[in-house]
N, C-alpha and C positions, 0 to 999 in steps of 0.2 A: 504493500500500500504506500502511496505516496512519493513512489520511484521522480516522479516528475517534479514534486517539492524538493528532494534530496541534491538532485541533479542541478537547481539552482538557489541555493539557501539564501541569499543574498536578494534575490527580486525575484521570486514566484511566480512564473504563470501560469495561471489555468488552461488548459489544451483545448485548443476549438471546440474537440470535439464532446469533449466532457461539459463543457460550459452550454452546449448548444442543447445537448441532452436533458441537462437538467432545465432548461429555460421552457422547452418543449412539454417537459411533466409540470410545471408552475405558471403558470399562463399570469398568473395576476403580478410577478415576477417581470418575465419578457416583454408586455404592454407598456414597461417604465418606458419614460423618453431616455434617447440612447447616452446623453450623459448621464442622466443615475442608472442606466446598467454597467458605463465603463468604472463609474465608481462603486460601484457592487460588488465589479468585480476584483478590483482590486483590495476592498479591504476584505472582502471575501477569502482573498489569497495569503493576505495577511495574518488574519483570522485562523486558517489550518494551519498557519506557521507557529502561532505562538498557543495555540490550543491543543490537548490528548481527548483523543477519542476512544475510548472502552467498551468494548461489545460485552451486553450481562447473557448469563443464561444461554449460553451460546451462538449467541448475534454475532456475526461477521462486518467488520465497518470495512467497507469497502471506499474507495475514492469516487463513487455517486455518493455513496451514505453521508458522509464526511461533507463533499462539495453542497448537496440540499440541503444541509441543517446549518452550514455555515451560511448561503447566499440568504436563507429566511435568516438567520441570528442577526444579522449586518443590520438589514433593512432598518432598524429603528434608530441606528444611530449612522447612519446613512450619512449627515451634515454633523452630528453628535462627535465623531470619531470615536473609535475602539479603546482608547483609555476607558469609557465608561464600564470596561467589560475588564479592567487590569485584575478586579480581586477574584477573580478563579483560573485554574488551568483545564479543571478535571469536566468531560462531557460523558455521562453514561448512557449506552444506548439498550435499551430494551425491546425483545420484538414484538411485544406485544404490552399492554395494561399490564399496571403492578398491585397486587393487595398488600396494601402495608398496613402493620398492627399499629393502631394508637390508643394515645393513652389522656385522660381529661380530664381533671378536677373539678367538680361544680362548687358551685356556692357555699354548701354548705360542707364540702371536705370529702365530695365522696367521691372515690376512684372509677370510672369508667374505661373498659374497652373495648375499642369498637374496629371494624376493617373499614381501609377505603381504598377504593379502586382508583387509581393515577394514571393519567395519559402523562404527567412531567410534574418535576417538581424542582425546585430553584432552591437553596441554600445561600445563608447569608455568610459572604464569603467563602462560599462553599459551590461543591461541582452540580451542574443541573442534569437533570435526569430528563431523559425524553424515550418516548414510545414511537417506535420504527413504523409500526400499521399507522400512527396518528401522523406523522413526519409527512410520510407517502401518498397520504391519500389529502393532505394540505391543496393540491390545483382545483379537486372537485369541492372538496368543502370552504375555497372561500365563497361559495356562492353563499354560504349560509353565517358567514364572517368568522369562521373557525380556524387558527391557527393554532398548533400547542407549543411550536417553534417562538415565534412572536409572544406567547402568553408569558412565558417560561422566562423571555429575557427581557420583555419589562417586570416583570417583578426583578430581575436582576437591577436595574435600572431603578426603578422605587425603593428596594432594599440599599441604595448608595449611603443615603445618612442616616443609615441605621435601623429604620423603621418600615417596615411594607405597611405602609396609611394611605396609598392610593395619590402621595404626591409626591414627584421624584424630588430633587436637589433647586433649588431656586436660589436667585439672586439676591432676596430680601425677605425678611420677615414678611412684607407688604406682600410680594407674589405670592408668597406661599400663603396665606391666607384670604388671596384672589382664588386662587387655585382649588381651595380647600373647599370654599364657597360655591363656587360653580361644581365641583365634584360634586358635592352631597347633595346638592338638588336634584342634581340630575341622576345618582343612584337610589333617592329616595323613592323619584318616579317612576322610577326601573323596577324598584321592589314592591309598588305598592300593584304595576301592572303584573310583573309573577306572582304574588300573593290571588291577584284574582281568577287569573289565568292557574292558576295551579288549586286554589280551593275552591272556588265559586264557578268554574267553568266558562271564563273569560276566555279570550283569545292568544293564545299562543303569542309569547313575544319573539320578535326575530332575533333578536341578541340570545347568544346563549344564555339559562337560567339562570346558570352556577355565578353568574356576576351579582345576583343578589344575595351572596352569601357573605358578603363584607366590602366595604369600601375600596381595597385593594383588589381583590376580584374584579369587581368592575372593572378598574382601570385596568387590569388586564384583558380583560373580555374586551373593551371598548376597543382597544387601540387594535388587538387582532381583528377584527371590524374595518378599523380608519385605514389597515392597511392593504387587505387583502379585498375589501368589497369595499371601495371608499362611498359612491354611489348611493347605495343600497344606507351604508350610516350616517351621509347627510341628512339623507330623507327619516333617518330614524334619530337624530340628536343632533340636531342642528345649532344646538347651543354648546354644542362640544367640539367641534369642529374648529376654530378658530382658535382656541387654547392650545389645543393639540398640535395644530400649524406654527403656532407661534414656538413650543417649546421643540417641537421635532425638526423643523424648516429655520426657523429664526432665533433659535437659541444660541447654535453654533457662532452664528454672525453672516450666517449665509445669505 
């Protein structure tokens, strides 16, 4: 794996033909305009230079495996640069959903354990886990704004200063409390449409549900949305849209 990275440690590139392959299985991907695919790809390449990739359970990572989990990881920090991504090295790949045992204290002191099923999960300062079947099938499911690629590395990106609170790193006390503002509103209405949709027999939201299970959820739910079906989440958060631009597009200084 990775003959074509070794061959040039110094400035990486992606092989035509690898790069073209994986553009072809990612369509929401290849539709970039063609300077953010040359920068795609390049920190793309950068990205498998300073990144380990771990096959669990007997997963094989192969240099597709490797190149599609790396071109969707980029995409957020796209204008951001790759320093946003310095505190890990370690990427675990799994071929399928993981049951992990957890453990939960209530209120009142009482231990709970329960399983849950993970397409990825993200560590604070620590390596992310991602699901092979959910990686793979990412071209068909941004129709429905589902990334677990994207989900997995903003929360890397929200977990920066410490906290997964659904607001990544800001310039001022002042933003981050713009930010905080417009977030909660907008996941309050998110929750109060799955609460009806899910106990009252309301309508189906189009964002994934699992964003109303906390304020950081959401923001990852959303932005896997903003980035894979941008269309599809204007028309569904319109008031999130322009935050999102500003911090992913004009953050950098772009």
């Amino acid at each position: 794996m990775f003959d074509w990275l070794r061959r040039r440690p110094a400035a990486p590139a992606i092989p035509e033909a690898l790069w073209q392959d994986m553009l072809a299985q990612f369509q929401f991907l290849a539709a970039r305009p063609a300077g953010d695919l040359a920068r795609l790809r390049a920190l793309a390449a950068q990205f498998l230079a300073t990144k380990q990739f771990h096959g669990a359970n007997g997963f094989v990572i192969t240099d597709a495996v490797a190149l599609a989990i790396a071109a969707q990881a980029v995409l957020p920090v796209l204008r951001l640069g790759l320093a946003w991504y310095d505190d890990f090295v370690g990427i675990v790949v799994h071929p399928g959903e993981v049951l992990a045992r957890r453990t939960a204290t209530d209120d009142l002191g009482v231990v709970h354990h329960y399983d849950e099923v993970l397409s990825g999960e993200a560590m604070h300062q620590g390596p992310v886990m991602l699901s092979w079947s959910d990686v793979a099938s990412a071209g068909a499911a941004a129709e429905e704004g589902y990334n677990v690629v994207i989900h997995e590395f903003v929360h890397k990106i929200d977990m920066r200063d410490g906290a997964a609170d659904g607001c990544p790193p800001l310039p001022s006390a002042a933003a981050r409390r713009r930010w905080l503002a417009t977030m909660q509103a907008e996941y309050d209405g998110f929750r109060e449409r799955v609460v009806i949709a899910e106990r009252f027999g309301g309508p189906p939201t189009w964002l994934d549900p699992y964003g109303a299970e906390s304020i950081d959820e959401f923001f990852a739910v959303a932005c896997e949305a903003f980035f894979v079906n941008r269309p599809r989440f204007e028309a569904e958060f319109p008031g999130l849209v322009p935050m999102l631009d500003r911090f992913f597009s004009a953050a950098a200084g772009s």
